[in-house]
Backbone as a chain_set.jsonl record, in Angstrom:
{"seq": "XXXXXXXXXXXXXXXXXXXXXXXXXXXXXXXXXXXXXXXXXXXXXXXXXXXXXXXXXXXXXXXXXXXXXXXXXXXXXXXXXXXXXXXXXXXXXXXXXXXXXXXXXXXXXXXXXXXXXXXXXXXXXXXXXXXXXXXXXXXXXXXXXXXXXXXXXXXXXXXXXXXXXXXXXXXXXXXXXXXXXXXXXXXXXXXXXXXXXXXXXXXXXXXXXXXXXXXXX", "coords": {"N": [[138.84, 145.684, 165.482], [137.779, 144.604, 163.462], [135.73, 146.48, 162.059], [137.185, 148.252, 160.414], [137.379, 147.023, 157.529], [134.935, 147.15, 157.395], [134.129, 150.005, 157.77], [135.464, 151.119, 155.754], [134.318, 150.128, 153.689], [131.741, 151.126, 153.569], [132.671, 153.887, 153.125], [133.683, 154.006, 150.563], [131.274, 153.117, 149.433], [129.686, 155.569, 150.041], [131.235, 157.763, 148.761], [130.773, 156.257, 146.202], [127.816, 156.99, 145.55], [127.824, 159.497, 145.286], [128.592, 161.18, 147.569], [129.441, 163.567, 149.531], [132.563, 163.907, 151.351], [132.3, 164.6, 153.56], [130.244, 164.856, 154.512], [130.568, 161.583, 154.93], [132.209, 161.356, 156.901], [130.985, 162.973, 158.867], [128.73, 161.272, 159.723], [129.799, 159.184, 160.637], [130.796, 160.05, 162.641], [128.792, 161.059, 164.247], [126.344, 160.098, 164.09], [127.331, 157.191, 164.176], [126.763, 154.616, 163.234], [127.221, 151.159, 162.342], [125.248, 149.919, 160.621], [122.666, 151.209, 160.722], [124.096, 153.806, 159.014], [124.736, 152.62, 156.229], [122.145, 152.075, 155.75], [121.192, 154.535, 155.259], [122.896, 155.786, 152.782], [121.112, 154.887, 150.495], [119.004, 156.714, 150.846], [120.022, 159.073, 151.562], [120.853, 159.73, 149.038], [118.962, 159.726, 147.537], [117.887, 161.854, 148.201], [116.202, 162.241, 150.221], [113.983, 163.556, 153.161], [115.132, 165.294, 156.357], [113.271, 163.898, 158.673], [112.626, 161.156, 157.83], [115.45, 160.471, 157.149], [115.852, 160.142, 160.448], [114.277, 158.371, 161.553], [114.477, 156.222, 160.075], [117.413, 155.713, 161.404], [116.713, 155.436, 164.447], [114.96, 153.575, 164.62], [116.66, 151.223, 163.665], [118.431, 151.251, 165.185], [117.053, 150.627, 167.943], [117.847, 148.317, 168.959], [120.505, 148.849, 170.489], [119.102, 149.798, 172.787], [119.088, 146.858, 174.321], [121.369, 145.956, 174.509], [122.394, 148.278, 176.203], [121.104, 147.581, 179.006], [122.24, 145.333, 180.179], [125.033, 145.963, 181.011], [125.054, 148.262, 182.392], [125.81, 148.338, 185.038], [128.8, 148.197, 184.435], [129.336, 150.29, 183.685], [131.386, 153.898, 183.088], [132.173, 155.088, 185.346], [133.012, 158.315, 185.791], [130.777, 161.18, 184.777], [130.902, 161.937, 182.159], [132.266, 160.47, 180.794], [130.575, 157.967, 180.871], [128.193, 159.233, 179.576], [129.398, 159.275, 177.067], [130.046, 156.22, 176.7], [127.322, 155.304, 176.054], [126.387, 156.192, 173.971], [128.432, 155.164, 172.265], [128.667, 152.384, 172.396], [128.369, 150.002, 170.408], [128.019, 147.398, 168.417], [130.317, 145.648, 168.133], [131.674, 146.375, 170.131], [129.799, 146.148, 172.566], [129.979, 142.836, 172.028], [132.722, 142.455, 172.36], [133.055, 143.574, 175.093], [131.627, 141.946, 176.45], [133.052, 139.811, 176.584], [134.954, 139.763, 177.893], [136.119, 139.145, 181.358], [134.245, 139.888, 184.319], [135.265, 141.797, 186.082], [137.321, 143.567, 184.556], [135.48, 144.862, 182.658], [134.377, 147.459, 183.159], [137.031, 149.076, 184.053], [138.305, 149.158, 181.106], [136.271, 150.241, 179.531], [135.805, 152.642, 178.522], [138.003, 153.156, 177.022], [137.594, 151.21, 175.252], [135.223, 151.475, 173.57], [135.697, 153.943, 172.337], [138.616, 153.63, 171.059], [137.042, 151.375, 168.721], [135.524, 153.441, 167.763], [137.162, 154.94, 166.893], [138.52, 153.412, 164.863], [136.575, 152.965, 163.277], [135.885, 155.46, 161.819], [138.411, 156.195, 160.725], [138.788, 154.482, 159.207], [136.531, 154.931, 157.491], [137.45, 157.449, 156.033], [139.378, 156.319, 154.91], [138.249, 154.714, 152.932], [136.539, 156.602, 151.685], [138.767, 158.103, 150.472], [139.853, 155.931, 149.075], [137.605, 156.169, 146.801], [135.126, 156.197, 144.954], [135.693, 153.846, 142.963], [136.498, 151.599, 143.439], [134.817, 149.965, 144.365], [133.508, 149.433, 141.955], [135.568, 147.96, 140.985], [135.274, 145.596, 143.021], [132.193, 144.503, 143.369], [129.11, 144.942, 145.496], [130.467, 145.503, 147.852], [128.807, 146.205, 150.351], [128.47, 144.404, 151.983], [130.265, 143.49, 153.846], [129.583, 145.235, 156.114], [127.165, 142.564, 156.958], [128.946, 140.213, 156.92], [130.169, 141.155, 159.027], [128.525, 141.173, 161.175], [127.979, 138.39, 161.033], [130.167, 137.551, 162.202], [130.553, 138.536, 164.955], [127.926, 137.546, 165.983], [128.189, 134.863, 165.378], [130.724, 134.416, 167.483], [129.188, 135.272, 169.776], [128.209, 133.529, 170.236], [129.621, 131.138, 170.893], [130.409, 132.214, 173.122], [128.395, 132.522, 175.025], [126.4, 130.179, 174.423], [123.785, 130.264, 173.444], [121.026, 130.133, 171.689], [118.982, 131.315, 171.036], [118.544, 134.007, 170.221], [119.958, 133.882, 167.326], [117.725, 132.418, 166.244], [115.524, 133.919, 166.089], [115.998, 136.038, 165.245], [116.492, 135.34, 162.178], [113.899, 134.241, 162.025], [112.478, 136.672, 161.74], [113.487, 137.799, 159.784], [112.604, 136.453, 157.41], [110.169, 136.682, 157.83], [110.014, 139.262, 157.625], [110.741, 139.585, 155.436], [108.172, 138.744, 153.758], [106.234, 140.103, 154.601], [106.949, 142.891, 153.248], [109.495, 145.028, 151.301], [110.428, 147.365, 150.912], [111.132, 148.317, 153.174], [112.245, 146.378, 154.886], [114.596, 145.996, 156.663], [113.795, 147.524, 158.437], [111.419, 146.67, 159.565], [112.228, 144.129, 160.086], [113.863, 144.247, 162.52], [112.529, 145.597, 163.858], [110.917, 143.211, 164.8], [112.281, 141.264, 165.927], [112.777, 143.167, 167.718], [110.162, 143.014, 169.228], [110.13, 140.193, 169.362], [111.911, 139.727, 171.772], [111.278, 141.329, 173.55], [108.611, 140.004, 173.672], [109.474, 137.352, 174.962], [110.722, 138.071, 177.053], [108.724, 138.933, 179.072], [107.286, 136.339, 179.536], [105.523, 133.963, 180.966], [107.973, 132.181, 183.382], [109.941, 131.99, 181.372], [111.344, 133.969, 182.383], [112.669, 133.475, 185.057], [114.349, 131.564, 184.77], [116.572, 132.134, 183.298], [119.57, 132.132, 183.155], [121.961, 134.528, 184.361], [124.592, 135.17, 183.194], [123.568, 134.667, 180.38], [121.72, 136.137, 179.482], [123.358, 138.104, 178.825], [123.701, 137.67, 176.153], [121.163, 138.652, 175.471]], "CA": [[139.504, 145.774, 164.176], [136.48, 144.317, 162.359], [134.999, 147.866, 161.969], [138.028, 148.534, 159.006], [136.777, 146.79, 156.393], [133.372, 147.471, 157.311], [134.108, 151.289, 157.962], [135.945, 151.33, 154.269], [133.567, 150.063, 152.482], [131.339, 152.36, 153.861], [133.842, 155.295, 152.446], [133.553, 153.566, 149.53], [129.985, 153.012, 148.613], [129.512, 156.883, 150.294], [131.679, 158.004, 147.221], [130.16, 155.87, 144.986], [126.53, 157.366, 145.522], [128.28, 160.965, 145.023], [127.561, 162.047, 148.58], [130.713, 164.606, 150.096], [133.649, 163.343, 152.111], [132.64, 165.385, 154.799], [128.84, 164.183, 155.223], [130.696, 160.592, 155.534], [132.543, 161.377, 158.816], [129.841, 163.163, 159.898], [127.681, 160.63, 159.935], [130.607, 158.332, 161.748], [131.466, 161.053, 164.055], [127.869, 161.904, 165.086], [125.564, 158.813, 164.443], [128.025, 155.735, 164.728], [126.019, 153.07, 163.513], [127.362, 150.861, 160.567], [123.859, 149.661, 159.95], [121.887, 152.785, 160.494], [124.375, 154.52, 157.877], [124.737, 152.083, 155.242], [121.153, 152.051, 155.35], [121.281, 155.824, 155.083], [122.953, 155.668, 151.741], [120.071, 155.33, 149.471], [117.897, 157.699, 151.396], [120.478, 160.545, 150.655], [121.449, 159.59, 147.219], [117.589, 160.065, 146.68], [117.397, 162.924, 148.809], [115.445, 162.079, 152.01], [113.778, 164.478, 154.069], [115.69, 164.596, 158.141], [112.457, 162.994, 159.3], [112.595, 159.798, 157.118], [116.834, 159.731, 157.836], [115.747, 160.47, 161.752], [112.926, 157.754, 161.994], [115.022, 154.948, 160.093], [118.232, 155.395, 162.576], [115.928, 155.399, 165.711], [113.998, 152.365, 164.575], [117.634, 150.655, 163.472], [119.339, 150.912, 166.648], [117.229, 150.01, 168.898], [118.998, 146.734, 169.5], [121.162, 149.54, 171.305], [118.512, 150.043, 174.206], [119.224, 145.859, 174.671], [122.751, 146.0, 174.679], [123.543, 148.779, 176.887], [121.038, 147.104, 179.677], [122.966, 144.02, 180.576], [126.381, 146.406, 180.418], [124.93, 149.619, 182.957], [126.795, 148.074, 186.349], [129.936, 148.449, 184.255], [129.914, 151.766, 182.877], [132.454, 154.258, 183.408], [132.124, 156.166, 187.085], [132.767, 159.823, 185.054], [129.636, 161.483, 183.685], [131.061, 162.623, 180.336], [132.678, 159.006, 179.923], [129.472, 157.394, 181.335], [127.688, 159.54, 178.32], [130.146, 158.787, 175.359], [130.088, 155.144, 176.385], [126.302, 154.804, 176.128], [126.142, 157.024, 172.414], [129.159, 154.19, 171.575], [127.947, 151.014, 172.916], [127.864, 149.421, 169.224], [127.532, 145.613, 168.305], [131.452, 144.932, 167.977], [131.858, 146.813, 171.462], [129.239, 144.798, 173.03], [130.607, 141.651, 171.562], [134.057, 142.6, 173.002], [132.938, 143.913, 176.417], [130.725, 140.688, 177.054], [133.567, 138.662, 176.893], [135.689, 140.466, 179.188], [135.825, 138.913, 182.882], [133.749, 141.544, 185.138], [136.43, 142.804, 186.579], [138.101, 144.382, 183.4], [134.698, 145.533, 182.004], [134.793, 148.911, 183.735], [138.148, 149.948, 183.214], [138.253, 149.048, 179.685], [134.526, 150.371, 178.811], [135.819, 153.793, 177.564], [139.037, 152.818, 176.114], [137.062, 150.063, 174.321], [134.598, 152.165, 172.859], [136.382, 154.957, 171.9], [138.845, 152.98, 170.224], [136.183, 151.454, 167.946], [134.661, 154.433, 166.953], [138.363, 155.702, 165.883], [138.78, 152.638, 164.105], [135.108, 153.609, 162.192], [136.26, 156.893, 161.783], [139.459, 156.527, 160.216], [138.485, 153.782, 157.891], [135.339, 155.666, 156.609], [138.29, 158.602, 155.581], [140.127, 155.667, 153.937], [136.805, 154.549, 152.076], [136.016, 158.051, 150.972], [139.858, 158.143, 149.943], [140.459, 155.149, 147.877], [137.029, 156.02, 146.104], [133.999, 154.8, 144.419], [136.618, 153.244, 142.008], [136.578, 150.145, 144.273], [133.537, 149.95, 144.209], [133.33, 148.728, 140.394], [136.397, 146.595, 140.804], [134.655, 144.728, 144.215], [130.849, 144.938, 143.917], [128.915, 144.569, 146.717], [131.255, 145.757, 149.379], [127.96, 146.127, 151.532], [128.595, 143.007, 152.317], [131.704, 143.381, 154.515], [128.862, 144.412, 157.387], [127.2, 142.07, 156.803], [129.937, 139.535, 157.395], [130.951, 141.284, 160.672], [127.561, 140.966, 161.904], [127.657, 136.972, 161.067], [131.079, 136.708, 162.753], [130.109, 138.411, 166.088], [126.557, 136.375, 166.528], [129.406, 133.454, 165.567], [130.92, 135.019, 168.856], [128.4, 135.606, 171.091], [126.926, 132.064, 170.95], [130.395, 130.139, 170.938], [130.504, 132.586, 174.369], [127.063, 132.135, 175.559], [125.869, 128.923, 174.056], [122.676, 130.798, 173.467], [120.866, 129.672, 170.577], [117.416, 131.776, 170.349], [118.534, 134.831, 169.058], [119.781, 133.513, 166.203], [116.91, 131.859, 165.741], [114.715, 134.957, 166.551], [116.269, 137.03, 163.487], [116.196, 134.402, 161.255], [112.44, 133.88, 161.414], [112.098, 137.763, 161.585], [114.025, 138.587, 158.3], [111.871, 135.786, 156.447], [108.856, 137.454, 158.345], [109.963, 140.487, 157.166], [110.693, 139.643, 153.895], [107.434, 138.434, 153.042], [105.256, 141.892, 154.602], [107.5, 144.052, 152.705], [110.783, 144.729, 150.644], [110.617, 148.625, 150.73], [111.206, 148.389, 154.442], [113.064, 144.954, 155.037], [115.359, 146.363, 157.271], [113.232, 148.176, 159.529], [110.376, 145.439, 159.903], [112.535, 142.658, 160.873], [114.318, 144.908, 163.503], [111.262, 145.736, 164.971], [110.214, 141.937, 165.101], [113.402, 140.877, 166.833], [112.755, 143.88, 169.657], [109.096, 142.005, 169.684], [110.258, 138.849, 170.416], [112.903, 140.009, 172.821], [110.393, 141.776, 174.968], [107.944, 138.496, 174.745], [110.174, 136.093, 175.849], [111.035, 138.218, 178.845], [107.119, 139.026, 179.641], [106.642, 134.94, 178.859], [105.374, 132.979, 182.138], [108.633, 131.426, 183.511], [111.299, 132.13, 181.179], [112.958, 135.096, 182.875], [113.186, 133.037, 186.528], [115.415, 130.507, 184.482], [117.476, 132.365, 182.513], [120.864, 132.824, 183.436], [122.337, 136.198, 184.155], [125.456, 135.413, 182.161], [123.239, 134.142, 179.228], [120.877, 137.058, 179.604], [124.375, 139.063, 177.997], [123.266, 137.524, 174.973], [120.026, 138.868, 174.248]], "C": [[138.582, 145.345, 163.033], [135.536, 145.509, 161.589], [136.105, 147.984, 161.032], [137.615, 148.47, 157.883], [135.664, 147.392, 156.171], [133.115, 149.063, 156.744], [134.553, 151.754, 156.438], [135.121, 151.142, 152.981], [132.192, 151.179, 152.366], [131.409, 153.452, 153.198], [133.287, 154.845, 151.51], [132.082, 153.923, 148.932], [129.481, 154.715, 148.795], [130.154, 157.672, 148.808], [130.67, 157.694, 145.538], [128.544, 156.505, 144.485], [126.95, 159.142, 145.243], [128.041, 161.386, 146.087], [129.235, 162.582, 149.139], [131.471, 163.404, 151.185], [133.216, 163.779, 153.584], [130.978, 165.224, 155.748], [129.737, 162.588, 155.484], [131.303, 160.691, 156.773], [131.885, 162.191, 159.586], [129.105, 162.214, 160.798], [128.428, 159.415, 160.749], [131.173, 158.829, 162.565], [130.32, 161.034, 164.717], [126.65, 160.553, 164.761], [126.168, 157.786, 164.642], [127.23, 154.992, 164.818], [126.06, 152.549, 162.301], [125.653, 150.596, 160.243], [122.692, 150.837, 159.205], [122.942, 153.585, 159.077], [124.769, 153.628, 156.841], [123.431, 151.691, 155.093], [120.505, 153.21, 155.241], [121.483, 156.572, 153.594], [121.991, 156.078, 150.539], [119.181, 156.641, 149.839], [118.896, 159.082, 151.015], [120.481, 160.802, 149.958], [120.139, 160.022, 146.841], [117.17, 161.887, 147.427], [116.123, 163.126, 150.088], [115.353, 163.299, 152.395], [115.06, 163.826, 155.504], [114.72, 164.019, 158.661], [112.676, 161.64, 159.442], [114.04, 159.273, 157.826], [116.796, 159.395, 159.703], [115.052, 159.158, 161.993], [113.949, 156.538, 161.333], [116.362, 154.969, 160.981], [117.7, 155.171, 163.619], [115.591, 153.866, 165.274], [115.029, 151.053, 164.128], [118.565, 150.042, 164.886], [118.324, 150.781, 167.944], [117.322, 149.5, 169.688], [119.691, 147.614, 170.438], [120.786, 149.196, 172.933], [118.982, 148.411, 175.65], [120.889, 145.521, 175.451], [123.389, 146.792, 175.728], [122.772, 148.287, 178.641], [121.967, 145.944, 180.858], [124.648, 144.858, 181.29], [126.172, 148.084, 181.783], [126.09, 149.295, 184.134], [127.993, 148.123, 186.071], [130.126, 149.755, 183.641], [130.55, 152.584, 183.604], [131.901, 155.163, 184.773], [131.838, 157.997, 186.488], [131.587, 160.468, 184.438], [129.913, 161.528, 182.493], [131.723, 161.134, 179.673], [131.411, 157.81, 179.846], [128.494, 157.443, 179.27], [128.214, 158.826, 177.059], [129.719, 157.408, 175.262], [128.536, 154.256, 176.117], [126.235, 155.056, 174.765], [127.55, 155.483, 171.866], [129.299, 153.31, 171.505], [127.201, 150.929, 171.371], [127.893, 148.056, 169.501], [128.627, 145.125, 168.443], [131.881, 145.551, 169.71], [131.789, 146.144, 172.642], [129.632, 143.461, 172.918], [132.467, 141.982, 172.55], [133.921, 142.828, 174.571], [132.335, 142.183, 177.355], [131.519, 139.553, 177.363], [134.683, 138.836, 177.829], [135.303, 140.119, 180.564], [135.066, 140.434, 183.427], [134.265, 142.366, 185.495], [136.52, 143.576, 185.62], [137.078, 145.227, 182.501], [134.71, 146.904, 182.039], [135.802, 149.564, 183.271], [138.257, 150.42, 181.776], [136.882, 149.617, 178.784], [135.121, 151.595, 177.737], [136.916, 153.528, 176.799], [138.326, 151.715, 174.883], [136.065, 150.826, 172.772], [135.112, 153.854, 171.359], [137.161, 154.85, 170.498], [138.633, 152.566, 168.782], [135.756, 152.345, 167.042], [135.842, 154.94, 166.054], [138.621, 155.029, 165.224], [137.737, 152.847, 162.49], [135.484, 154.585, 161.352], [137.661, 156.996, 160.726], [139.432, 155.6, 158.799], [137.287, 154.246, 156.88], [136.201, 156.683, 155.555], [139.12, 157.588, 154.486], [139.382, 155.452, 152.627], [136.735, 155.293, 150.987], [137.367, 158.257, 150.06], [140.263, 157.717, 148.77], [138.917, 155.785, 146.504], [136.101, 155.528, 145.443], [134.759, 153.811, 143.336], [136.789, 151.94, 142.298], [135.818, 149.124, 144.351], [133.273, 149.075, 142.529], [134.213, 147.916, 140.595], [136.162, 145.287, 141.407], [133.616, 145.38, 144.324], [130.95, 144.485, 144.918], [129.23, 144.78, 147.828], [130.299, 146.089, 150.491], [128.151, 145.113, 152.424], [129.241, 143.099, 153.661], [130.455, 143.872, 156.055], [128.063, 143.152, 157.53], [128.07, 140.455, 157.316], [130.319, 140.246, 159.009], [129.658, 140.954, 161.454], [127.625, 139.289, 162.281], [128.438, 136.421, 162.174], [130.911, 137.46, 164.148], [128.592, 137.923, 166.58], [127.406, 135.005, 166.513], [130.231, 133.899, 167.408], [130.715, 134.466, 170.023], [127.687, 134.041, 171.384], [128.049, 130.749, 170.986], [130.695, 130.496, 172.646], [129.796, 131.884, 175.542], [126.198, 131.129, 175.212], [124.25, 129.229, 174.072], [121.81, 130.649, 172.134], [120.192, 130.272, 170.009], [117.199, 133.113, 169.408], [118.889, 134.697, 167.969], [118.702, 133.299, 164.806], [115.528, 132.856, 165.324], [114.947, 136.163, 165.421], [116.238, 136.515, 162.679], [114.81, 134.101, 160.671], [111.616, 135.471, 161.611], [112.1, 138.493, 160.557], [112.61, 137.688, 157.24], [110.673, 136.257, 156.786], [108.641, 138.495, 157.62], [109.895, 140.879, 155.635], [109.484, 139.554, 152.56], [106.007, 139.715, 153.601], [106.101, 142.621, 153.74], [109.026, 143.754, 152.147], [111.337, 145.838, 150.838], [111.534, 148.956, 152.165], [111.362, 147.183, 155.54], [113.254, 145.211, 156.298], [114.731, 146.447, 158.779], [112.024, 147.16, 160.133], [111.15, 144.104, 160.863], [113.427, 143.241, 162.353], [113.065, 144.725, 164.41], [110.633, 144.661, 165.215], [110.973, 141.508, 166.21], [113.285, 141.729, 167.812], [111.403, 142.99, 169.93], [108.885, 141.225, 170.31], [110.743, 139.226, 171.521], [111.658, 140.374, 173.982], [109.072, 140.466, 174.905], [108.281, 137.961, 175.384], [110.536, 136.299, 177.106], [109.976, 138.248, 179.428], [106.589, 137.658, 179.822], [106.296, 134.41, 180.639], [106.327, 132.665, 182.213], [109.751, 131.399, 182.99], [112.155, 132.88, 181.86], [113.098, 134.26, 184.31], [114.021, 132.139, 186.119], [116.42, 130.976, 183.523], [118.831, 132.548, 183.133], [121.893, 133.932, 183.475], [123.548, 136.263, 183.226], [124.644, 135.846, 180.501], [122.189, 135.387, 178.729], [121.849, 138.138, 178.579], [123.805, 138.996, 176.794], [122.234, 138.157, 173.84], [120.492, 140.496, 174.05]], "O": [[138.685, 145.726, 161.867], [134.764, 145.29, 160.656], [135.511, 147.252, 160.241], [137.423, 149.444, 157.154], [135.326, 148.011, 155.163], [132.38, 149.424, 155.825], [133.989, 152.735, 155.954], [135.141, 151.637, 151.854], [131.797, 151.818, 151.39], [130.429, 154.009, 152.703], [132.126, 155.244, 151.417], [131.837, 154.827, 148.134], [128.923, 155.218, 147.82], [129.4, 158.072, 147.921], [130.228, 158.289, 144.555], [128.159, 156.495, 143.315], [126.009, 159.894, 144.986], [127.118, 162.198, 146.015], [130.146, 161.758, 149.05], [130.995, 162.361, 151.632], [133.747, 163.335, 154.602], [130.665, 165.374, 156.93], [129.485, 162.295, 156.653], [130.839, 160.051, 157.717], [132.056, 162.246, 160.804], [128.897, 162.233, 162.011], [127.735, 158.701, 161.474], [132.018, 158.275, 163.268], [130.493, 160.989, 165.934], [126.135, 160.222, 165.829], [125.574, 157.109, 165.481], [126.781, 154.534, 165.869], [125.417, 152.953, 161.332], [125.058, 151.367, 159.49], [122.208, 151.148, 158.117], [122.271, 153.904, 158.095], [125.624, 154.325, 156.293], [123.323, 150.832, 154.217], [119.281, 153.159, 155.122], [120.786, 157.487, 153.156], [121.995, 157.101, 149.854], [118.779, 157.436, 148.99], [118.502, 159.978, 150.268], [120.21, 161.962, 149.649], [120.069, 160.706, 145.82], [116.349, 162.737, 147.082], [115.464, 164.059, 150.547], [116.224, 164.143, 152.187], [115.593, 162.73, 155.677], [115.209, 163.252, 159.491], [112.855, 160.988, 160.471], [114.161, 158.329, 158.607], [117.557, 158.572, 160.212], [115.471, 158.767, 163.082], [114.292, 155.755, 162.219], [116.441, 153.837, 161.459], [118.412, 154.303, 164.123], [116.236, 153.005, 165.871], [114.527, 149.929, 164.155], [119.057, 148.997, 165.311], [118.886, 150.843, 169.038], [117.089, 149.745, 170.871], [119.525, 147.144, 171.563], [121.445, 148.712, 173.853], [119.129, 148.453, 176.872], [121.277, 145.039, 176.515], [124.472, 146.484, 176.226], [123.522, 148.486, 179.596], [122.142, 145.986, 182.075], [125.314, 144.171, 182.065], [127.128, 148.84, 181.953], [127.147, 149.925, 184.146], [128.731, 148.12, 187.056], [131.19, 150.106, 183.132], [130.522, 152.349, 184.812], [130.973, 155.955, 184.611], [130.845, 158.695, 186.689], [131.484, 160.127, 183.26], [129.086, 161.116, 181.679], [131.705, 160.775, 178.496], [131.323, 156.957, 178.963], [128.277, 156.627, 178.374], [127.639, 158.055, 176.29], [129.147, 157.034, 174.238], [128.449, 153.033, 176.003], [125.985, 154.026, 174.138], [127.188, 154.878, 170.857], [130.055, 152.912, 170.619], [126.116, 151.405, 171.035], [127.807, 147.581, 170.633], [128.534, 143.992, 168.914], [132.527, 144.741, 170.374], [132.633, 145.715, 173.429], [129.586, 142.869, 173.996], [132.912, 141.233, 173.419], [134.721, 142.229, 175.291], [132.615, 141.64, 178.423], [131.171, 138.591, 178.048], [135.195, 137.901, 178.445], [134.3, 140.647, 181.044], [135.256, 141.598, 183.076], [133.984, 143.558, 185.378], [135.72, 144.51, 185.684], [137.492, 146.1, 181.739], [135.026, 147.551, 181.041], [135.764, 150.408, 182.376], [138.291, 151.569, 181.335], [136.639, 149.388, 177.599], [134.983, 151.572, 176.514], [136.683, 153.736, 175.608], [138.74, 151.633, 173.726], [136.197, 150.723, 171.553], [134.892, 154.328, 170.244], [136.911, 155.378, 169.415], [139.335, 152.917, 167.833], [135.618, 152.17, 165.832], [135.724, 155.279, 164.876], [139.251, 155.627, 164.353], [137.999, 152.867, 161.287], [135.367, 154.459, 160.133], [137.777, 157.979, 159.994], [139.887, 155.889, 157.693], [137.203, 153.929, 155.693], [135.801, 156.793, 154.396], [139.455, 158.005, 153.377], [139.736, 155.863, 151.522], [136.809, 154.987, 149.797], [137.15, 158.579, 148.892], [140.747, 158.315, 147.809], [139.26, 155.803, 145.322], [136.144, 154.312, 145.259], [134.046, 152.89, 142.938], [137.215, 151.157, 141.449], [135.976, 147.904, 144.393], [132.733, 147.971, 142.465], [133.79, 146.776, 140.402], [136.495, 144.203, 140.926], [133.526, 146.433, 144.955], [131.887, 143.905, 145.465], [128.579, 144.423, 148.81], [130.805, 146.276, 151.598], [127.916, 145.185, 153.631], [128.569, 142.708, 154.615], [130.38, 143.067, 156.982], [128.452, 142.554, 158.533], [127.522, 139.727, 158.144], [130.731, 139.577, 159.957], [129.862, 140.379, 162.523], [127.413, 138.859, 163.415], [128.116, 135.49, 162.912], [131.338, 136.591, 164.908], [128.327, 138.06, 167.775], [127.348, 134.184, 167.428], [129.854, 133.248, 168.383], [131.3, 133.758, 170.843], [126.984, 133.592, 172.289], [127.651, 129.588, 171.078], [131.069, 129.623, 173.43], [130.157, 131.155, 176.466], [125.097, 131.191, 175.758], [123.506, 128.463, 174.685], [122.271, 131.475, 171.347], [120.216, 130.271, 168.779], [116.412, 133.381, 168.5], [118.227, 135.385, 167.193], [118.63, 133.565, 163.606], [114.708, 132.58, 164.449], [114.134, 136.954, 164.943], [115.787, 137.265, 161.813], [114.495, 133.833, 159.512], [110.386, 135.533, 161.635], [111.343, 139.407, 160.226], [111.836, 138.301, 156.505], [109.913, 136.26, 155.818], [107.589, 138.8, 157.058], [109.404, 141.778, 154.951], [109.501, 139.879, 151.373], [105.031, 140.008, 152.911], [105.255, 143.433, 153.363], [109.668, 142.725, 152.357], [112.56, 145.842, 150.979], [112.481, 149.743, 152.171], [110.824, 147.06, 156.64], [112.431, 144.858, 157.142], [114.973, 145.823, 159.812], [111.934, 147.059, 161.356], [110.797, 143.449, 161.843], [113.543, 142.407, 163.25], [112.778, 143.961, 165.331], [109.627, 144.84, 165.902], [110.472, 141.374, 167.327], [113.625, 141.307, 168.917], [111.499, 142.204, 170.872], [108.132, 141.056, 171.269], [109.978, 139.086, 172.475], [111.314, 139.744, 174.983], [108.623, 140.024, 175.963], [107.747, 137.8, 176.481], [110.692, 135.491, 178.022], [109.971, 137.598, 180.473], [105.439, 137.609, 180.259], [107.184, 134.687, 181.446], [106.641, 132.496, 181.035], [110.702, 130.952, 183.631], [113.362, 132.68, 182.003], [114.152, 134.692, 184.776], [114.672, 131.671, 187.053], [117.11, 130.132, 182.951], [118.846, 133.596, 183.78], [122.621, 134.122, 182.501], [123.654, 137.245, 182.491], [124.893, 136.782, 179.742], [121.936, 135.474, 177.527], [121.317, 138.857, 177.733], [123.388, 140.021, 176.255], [122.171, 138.261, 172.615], [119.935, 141.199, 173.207]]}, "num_chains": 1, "name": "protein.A"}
């Protein structure tokens, strides 16, 4: 249900940049990734080549590749549900699946996902609905991911008592912030997959990690 707001404001700021009703549920029908498309935004509004929009979703999501690791021994038995649930394996998904006893992971994978995305999906249409009009009354509404991001890492580490990723985006954004501004986004992403794959290559950490805690990264 956290995907509402998010997905609305979305609508919203999509409006507000003048871009069609019908490129916004595209782009939440067929890429599904709040990040990747609210960091899509400017690049249309200016008129982006498909390379540039192609090369910053790829290099946005993927955190994806991390997420749907930990999560394969539960995916759905069906090929075509197998598929969907790998293309829908987002961050609030993950966050929801991870905390799900093992048992219930499976069943619930495609209903979970699915779900989600219709939740995306229907609030992007609301977004686009109410208007960029909202938009002037409540700047900022970027924000609202933002905030969902804060409150599932709040989550995942009241779950997993896991402390490092936190810590591991934190000194990636300020990393990032100070190579570049143009390309914030995409820099500190690609620091945080960096670390991730040191710490597992590191002498000694991966024989002590804990397979629960491992959900985390």
């Amino acid at each position: 249900m956290g995907y509402i707001p998010a997905g609305i404001a979305f609508g919203v700021l999509m409006s507000a940049a003048g871009l069609p009703a019908w490129l916004a549920l595209a782009l939440s029908v067929i890429l599904y990734s709040g990040a990747a498309q609210y960091a899509s935004i400017p690049l249309l509004a200016s008129g982006a080549g498909v390379l540039t929009l192609t090369l910053n979703a790829l290099v946005i999501n993927l955190r994806h590749i991390f997420y749907g690791l930990p999560l394969l021994p539960h995916l759905p038995l069906n090929k075509a549900e197998r598929a969907y649930a790998l293309f829908a394996l987002t961050d609030e998904s993950f966050s929801v699946l991870t905390t799900l006893p093992e048992a219930l992971r499976q069943p619930l994978f495609s209903r979970i996902v699915f779900l989600n995305q219709l939740y995306w999906c229907a609030a992007t249409l609301i977004g686009v609905g109410i208007g960029a009009g909202l938009n002037d009354l409540v700047p900022h509404l970027d924000f609202a991911l933002a905030c969902l991001f804060l409150i599932l890492a709040y989550e995942q580490y009241q779950s997993k008592k896991v402390w490092w990723p936190c810590v591991l985006a934190l000194l990636a954004f300020a990393l990032a912030k100070v190579l570049t501004t143009q390309y914030l986004l995409l820099v500190a992403v690609g620091l945080c997959v960096l670390g991730i794959v040191l710490r597992a290559w590191w002498p000694g950490k991966g024989a002590h990690t804990h397979p629960d805690k491992g959900d985390a990264a």
